[in-house]
C-alpha positions in Angstrom: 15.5 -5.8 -29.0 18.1 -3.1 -29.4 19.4 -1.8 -26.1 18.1 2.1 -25.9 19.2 5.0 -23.4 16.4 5.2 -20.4 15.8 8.3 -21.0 15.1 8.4 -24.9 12.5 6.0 -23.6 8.6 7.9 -24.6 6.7 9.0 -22.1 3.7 6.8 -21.0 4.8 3.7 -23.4 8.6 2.0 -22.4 10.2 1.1 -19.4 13.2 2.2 -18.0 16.4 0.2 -19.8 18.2 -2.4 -17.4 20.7 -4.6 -17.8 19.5 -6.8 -20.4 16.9 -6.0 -23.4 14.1 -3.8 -23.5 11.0 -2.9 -24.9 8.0 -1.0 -25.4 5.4 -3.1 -23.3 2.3 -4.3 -25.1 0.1 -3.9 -22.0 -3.2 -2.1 -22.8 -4.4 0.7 -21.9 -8.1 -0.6 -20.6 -8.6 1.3 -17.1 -10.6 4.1 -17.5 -10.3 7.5 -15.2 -13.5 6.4 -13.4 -11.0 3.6 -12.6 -8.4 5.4 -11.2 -10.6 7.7 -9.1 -11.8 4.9 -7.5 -8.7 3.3 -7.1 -6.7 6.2 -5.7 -10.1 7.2 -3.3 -10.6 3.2 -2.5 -7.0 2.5 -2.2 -6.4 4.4 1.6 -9.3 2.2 3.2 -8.1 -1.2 4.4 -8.6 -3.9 6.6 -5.5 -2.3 8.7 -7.9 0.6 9.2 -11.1 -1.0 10.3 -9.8 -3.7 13.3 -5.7 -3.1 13.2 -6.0 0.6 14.3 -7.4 -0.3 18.0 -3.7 -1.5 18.8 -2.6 2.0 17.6 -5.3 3.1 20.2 -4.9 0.9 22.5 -1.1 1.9 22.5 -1.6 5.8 21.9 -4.5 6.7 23.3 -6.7 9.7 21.9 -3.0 11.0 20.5 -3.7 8.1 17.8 -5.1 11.5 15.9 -1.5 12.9 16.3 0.3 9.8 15.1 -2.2 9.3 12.2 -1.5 12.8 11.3 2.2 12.3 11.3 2.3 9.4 9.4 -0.3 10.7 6.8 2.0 14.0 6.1 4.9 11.7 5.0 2.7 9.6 3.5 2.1 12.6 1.3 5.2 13.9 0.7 5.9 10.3 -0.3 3.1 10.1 -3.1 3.7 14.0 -3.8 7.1 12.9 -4.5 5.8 10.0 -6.4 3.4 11.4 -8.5 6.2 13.9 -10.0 8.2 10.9 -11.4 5.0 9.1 -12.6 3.1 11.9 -14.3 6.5 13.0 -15.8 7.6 9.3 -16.8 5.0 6.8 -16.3 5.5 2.9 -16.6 4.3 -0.1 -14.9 7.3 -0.5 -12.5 6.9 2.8 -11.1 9.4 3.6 -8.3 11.4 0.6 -9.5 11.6 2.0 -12.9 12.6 5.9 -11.1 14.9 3.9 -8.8 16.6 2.5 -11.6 17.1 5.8 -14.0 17.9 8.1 -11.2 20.1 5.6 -9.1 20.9 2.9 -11.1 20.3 -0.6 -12.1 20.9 -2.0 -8.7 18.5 0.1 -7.0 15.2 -0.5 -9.5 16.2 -4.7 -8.7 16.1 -4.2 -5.3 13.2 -2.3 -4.7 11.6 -3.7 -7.2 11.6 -7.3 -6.3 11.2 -6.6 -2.5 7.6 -4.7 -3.2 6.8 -8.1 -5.3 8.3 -10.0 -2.2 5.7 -7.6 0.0 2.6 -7.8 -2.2 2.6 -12.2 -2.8 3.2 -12.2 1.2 0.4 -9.6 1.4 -1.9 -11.9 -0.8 -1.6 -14.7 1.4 -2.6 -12.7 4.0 -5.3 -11.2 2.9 -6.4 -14.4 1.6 -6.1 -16.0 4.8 -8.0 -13.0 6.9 -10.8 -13.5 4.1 -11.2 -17.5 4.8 -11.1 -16.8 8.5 -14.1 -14.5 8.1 -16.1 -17.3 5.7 -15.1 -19.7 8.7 -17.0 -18.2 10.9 -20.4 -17.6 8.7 -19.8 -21.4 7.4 -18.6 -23.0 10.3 -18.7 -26.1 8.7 -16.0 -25.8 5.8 -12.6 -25.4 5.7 -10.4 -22.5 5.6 -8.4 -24.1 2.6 -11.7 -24.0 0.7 -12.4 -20.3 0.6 -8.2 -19.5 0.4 -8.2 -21.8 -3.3 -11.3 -20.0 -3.8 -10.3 -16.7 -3.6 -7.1 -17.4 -5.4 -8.6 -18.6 -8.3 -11.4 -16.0 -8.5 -8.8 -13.3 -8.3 -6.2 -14.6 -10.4 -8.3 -15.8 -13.0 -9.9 -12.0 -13.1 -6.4 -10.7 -13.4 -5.4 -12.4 -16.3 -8.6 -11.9 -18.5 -8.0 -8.5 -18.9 -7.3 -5.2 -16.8 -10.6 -3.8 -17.2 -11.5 -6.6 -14.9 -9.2 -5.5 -12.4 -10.5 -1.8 -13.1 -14.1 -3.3 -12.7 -13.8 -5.0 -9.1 -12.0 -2.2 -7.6 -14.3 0.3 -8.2 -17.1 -1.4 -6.7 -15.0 -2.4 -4.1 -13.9 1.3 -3.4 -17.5 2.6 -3.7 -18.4 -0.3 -1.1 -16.1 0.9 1.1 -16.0 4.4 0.6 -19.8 4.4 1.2 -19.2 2.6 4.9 -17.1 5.0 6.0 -18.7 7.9 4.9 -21.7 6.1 6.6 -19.5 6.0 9.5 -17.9 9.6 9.6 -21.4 10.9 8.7 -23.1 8.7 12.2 -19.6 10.0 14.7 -20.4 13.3 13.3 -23.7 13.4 14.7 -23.2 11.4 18.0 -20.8 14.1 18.9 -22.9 17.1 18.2 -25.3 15.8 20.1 -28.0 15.2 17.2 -28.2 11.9 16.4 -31.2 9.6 18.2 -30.2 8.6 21.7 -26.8 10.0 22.2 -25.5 13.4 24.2 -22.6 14.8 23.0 -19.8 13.9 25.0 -17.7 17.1 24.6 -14.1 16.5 25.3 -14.2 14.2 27.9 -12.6 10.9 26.5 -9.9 13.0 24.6 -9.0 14.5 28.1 -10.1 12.2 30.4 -9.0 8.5 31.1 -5.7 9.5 31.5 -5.1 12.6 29.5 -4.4 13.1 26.1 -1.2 11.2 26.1 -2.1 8.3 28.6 1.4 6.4 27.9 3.4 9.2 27.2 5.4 9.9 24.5 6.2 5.7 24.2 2.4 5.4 23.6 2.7 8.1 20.5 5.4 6.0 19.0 3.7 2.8 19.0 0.9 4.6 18.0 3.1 5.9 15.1 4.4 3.2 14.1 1.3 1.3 13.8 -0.1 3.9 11.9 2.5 4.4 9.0 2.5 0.5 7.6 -1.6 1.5 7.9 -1.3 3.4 4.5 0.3 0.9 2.9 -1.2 -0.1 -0.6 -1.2 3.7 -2.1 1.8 2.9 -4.5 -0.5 0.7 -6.7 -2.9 3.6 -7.8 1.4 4.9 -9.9 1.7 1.7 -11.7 -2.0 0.9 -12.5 -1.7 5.0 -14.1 0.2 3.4 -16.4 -2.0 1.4 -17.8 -5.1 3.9 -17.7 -6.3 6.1 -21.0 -4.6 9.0 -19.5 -1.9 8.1 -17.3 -0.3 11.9 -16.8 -3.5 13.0 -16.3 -4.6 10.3 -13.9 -1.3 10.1 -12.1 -1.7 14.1 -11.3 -5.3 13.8 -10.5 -4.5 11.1 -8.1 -1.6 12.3 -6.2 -3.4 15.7 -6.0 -6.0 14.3 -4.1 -4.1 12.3 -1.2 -3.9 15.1 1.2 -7.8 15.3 1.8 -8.4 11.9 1.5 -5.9 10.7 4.3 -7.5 13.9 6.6 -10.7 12.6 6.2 -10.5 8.6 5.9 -7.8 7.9 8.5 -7.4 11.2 10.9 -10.9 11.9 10.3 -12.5 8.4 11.8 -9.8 8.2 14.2 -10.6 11.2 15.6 -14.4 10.4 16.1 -13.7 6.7 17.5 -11.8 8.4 20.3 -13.8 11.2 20.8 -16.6 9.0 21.5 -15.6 6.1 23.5 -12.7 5.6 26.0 -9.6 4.8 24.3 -9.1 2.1 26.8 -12.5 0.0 26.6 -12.0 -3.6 25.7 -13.4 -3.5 22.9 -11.6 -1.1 21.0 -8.7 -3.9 20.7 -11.4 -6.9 20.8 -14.2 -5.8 18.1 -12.3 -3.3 16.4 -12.7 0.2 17.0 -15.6 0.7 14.4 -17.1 -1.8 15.4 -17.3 -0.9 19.2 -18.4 2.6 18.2 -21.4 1.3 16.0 -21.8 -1.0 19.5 -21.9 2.7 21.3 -24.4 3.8 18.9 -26.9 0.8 18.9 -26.5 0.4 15.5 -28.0 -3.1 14.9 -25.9 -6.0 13.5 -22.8 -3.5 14.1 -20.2 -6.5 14.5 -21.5 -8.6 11.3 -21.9 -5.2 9.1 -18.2 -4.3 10.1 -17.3 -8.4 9.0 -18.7 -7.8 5.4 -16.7 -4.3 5.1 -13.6 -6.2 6.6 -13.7 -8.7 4.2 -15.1 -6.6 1.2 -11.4 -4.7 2.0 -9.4 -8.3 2.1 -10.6 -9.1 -1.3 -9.8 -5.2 -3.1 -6.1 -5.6 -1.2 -5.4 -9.2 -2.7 -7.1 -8.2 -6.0 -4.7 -5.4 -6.4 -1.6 -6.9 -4.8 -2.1 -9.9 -7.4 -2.4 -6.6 -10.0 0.4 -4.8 -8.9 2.9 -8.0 -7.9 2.5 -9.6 -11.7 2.9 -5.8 -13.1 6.2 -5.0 -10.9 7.4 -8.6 -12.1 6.6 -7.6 -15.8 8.5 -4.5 -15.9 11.5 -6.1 -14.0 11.5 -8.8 -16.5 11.2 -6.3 -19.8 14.1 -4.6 -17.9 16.2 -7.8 -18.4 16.0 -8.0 -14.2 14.3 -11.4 -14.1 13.4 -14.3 -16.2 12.9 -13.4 -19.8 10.5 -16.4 -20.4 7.7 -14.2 -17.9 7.6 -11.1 -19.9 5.0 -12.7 -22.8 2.2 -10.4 -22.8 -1.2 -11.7 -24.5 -4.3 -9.9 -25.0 -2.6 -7.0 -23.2 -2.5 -9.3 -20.3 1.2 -10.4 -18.9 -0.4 -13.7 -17.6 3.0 -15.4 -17.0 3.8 -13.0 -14.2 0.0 -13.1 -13.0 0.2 -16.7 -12.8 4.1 -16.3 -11.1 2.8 -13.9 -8.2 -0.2 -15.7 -7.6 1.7 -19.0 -7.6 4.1 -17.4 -4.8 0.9 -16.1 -2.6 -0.6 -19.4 -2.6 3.0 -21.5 -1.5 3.3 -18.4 1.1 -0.3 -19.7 2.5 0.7 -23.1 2.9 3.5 -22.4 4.3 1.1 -20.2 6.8 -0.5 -23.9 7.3 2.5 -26.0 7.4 5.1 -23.8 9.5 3.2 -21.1 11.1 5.3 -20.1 13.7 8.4 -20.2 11.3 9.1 -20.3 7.5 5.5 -17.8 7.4 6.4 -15.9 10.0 10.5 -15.2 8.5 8.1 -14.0 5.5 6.2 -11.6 7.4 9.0 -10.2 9.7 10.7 -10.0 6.2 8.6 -7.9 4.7 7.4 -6.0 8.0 9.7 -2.5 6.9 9.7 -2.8 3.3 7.4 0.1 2.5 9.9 2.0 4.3 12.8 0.9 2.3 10.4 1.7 -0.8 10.0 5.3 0.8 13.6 6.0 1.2 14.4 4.8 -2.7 11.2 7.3 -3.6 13.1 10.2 -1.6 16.2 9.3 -3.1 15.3 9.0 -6.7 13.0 12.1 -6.9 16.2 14.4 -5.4 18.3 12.9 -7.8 15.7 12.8 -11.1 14.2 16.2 -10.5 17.1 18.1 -11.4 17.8 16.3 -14.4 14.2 16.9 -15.3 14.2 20.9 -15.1 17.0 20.2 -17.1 16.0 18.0 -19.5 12.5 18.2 -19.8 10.7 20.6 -17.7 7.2 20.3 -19.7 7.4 17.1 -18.5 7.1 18.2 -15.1 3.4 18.3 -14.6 3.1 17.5 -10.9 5.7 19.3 -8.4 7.4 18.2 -5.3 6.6 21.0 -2.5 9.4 23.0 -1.5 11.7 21.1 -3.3 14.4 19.7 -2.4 13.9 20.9 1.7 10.5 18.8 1.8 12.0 15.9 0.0 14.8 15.7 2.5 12.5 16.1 5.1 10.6 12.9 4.0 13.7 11.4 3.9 14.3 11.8 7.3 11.4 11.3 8.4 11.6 7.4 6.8 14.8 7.1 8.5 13.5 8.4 11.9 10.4 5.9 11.6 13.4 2.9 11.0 15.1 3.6 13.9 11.8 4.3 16.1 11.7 0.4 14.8 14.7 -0.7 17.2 12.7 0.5 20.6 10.2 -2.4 20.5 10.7 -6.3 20.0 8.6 -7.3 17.4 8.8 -4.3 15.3 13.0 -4.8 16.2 12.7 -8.1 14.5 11.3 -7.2 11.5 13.4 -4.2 11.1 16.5 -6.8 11.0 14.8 -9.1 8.6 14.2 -6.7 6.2 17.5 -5.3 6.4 18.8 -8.6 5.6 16.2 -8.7 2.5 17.3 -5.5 1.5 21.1 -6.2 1.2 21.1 -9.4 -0.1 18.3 -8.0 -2.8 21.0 -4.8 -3.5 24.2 -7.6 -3.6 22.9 -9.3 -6.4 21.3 -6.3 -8.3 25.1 -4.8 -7.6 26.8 -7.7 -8.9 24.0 -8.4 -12.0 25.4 -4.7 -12.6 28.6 -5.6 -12.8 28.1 -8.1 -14.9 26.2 -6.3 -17.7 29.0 -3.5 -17.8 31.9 -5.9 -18.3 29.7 -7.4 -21.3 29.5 -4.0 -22.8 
């Protein structure tokens, strides 16, 4: 194909040019806004927010409300940001594609093949956490069993068609959404007092038990910490807009509802979970924190009710990280930014790069098998700051493309950074702050080095793959 300025590319139909050829990609256009509601309501409940929150709370205290709070406002700005680029310029890669018109080929390789790195390491997660649960209603099989399971199921939904994608997300979204409205609706009542066998119990966990910051300040931090890499998986609901009926229109709709859906989903529930129980009972950490307050409630079956939900959210994250990992691929191979063989594209489907991210998953959960307490877990400290690193190129790129937007193409700027650029640099700092909080603990240390070392060896070659393509022209 003939090499083309990014930004003569349409709007809604080509990726942003790279360093090698381009085109207008053939993907179809089968999710449908019912889709994309779901997706962008479904996408902010994960297994991270059912069982990994009581660490946060265990850590935090009843200031995990604060620390969700915190991390949900620059979680908005993020996607506020996010949206702006999308709905004015939306394409498969998403951020990679903004990264790479407003900073430069370099930066759209970088962060676009670390999110791919993050999502097939997420899928053998997720896949794992899914066979775990099956384990232990069929204690008889093997873990292997339901991981190839899985796999295939997901994979081989992902490369008949996107509707099919579309199709299991929603009713995975409704699932979910329906438990935790279940959920908030239940806490609601237990703490006014109305609901069958319970008093309300006023203020006293939130100030009692040690206060409202039981572990001071360090408390909040882990708290906040925990709670930011919570909201990962939001990103997806940019590049699946791309492939939806409307995708300005579905890119705006989505991003304008984040703000009440993080209030409600994540500040919301943590806020009844510790006005209800002690932050520091067992079971928070043990059962999971909805779990132990179903337990509080004598809701029957609480702890296998809270398994299905669990592993009703494992299956929507590894169904969309197989989604959005072949899709990232795609446009980075379109781009001329991987290998050119991957970007065939049948029946709207790119089933080379399906078949290339769920390969990776699968060899990243034998190596979970194999080398457990190495190789897997290099992978996971790898990709353990990586959202942030995707945060930072967001800020970056939307300061940089806004300008030449009002410029260029104001129409085009349907959805609008708040306070621009003040809240934008804000963010900015904000992911900065939350990489350096990184350096006060072990575990979180060590990740924060390995992705760093992911990071510059990622920007090195996109730098020198640059270079390259510029002494060529």
């Amino acid at each position: 194909m003939n090499r083309t300025p990014a930004s003569s590319a349409p709007s809604g139909t080509a990726e942003a040019t790279g360093t090698g050829a381009t085109a207008t990609p053939p993907l179809s256009h089968g999710l449908k806004q019912r889709h994309l509601s779901m997706i962008a309501l479904g996408g902010v409940i994960g297994a991270g927010l059912f069982v990994g929150s009581g660490a946060g709370i265990a850590a935090a205290g009843p200031s995990i409300v604060v620390a969700y709070a915190l991390s949900g406002l620059l979680v908005m700005l993020v996607m506020r940001m996010l949206g702006e680029m999308s709905a004015a310029n939306p394409a498969s890669g998403s951020f990679s594609v903004h990264a790479e018109r407003a900073i430069g080929p370099w930066a759209g390789f970088t962060v676009g093949w670390m999110f791919w790195i993050l999502l097939c390491v997420g899928i053998a997660a997720e896949a794992i956490g899914a066979a775990g649960i099956m384990v232990q209603w069929f204690p008889g099989s093997e873990s292997w069993m339901w991981v190839a399971l899985f796999m295939a199921m997901f994979c081989g939904t992902n490369l008949a068609a996107v509707s099919n994608f579309g199709e299991f997300e929603f009713w995975f979204a409704a699932l979910k959404i329906a438990a935790i409205t279940i959920f908030l609706a239940l806490g609601v009542l237990a703490i006014l007092g109305v609901l069958p066998g319970t008093d309300a119990p006023g203020g006293s966990h939130l100030n009692g038990d040690g206060g409202f910051l039981p572990n001071g300040v360090n408390g909040l931090v882990v708290g906040l910490l925990a709670s930011v890499f919570a909201y990962g998986g939001l990103e997806t609901v940019t590049i699946a807009a791309a492939e939806s009926e409307n995708p300005v229109k579905s890119v705006a709709g989505a991003v304008r509802t984040a703000m009440w859906r993080i209030a409600l989903f994540y500040v919301g529930s943590m806020l009844v979970v510790v006005t209800l129980i002690p932050w520091n009972d067992e079971s928070v950490v043990e059962s999971g924190p909805y779990v132990a307050v179903l337990n509080h409630l004598d809701i029957p079956a609480a702890g296998d009710i809270m398994n299905v939900i669990v592993l009703i959210a494992l299956l929507s994250a590894m169904n969309a990280n197989i989604y959005g990992a072949s899709r990232m691929s795609y446009s980075l191979v379109t781009r001329g930014e991987g290998p050119a063989f991957l970007g065939r594209v049948t029946g709207g489907v790119p089933r080379l790069t399906v078949l290339a991210s769920s390969f990776f998953g699968f060899v990243a959960v034998l190596l979970s098998y194999w080398w457990p307490d190495t190789i897997f877990k290099w992978l996971l400290n790898m990709v353990g700051a990586a959202v942030l690193v995707v945060w930072g190129f967001i800020a970056v790129a939307q300061l940089r493309m806004r300008s030449r937007l009002q410029r260029e193409a104001p129409e085009k700027l349907v959805v609008k950074m708040w306070l621009f650029p003040y809240l934008t640099w804000v963010a900015l700092a904000a992911t900065v702050g939350v990489l350096l909080l990184m350096l006060r603990e072990a575990d979180t240390r060590s990740q924060l080095y390995a992705t760093a070392a992911m990071a510059i060896t990622l920007a090195a070659v996109g730098l020198a793959r640059q270079r390259m393509a510029a002494e060529r022209h």
